[in-house]
N, C-alpha and C positions, 0 to 999 in steps of 0.2 A: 504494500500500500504506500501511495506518496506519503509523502510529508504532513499535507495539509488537504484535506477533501470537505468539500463545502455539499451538504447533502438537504435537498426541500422536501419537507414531509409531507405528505396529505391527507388527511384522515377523513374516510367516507364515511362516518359518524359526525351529528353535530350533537347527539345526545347526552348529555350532562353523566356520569357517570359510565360512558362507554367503554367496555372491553377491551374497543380497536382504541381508543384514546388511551387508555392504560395501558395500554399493549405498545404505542406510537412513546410513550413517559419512557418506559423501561428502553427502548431504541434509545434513545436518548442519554439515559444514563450509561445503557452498556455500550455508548459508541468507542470504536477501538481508538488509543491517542490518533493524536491527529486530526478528528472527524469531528466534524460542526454538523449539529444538524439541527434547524429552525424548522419551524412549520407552518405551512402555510396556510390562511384562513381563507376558507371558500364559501363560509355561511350565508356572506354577503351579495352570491353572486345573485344576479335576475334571471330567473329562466332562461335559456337561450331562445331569441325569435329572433330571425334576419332581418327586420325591420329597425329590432332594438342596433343593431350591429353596423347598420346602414347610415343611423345615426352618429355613431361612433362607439367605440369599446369604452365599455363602464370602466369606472376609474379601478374598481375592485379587479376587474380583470387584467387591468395597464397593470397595476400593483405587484398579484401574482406571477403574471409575466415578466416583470422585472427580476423578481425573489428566482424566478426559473432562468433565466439567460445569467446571471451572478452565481449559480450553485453549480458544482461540477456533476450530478447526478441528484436524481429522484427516488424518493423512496414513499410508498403508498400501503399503508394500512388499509383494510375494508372489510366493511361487513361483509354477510349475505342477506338480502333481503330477496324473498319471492324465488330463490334460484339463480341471484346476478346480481350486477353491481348498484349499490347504490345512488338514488336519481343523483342527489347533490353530487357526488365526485362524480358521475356522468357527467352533467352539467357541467360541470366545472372543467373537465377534458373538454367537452365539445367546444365552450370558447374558447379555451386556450388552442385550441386545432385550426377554429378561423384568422386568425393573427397571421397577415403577410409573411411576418419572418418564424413561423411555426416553432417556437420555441423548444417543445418537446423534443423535436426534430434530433435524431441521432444520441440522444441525451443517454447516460446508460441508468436503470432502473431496475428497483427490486419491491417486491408485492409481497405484503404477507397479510394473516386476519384472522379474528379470534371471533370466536361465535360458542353462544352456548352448545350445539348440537355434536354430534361424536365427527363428522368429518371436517369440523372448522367450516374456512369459506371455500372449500376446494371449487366449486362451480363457478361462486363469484370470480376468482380469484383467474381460474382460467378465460371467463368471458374477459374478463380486464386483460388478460393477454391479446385476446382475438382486437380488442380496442387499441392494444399497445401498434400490433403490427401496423393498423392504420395510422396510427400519429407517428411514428419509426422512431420508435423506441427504443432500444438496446437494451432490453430483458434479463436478466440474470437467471440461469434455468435451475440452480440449484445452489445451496440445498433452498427447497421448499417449506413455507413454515406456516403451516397451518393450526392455529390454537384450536384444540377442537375442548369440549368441555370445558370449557371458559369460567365456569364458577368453580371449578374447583383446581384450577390454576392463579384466580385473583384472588387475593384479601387484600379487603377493604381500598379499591381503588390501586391494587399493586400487585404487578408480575411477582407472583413467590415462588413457583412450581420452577426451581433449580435444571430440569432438563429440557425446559421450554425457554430459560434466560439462556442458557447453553447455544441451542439452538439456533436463536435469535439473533445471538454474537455471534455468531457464524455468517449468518446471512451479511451483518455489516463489515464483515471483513471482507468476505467474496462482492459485495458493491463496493468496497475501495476500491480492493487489487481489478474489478470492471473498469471503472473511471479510470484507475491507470494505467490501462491498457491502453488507453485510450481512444 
């Protein structure tokens, strides 16, 4: 891993005690030296309509685009809702994907996501792949990190479950040595 890797988080939860936000904390803390990682706020965005777009990019989305063209890789927590990705972090891709200079674009990134149920977000997690190859993403194919039983990996708002931090730090070390690959 370089030096210094600059990582944008995004967590497709805006739910106040979220698993994928608690899950996005522990990223955070367990990032390997060197790793910055801020997160980015997509609550704000407006649904996406072409009309809104035509007018100009909301300032929320100028914002995150900027947090995204200053970080040297992505990293995206999410739920599962219904079998797939959550509307909000949809949303929030899809504007970011209209922007001329498509920021996503070639970025390198890694997806992980805690869900109460026994497979985690495996469905979401792979539709957000199928989304990634759209926006040209640069994907991180393993290891995969899916929290699956999520209540009984959190206490009280905190990754405790020692082979799922494990894990986890794996993932952010294999998203350095990504970005430094360059």
């Amino acid at each position: 891993m370089p030096s210094s890797v600059r990582v944008l988080a995004f967590c497709g939860s805006l739910r106040q005690g979220s698993y994928n936000a608690a899950a996005l904390e522990a990223a955070i803390e367990l990032a390997p030296a060197g790793m910055t990682i801020e997160r980015a706020e997509i609550g704000d965005f407006p649904l996406f309509n072409q009309d809104v777009q035509a007018a100009g990019f909301p300032q929320a989305v100028e914002r995150v685009a900027a947090q995204v063209r200053a970080a040297d890789a992505v990293l995206i927590a999410t739920p599962e809702y219904n079998y797939s990705v959550p509307g909000v972090l949809k949303n929030a891709l899809d504007w970011l994907s209209r922007l001329p200079d498509a920021p996503l674009g070639g970025k390198p990134a890694a997806i992980f996501g805690a869900s109460p149920g026994v497979i985690g977000t495996a469905r979401a997690q792979y539709h957000l792949r199928q989304i990634g190859v759209s926006l040209n993403l640069r994907l991180l194919n393993k290891p995969e990190v899916m929290i699956g039983q999520a209540g009984q990996r959190f206490e009280n708002g905190r990754l405790t479950d020692a082979p799922t931090r494990e894990h986890l730090q794996k993932l952010l070390v294999a998203l350095g040595d990504l970005a430094a690959a360059g």
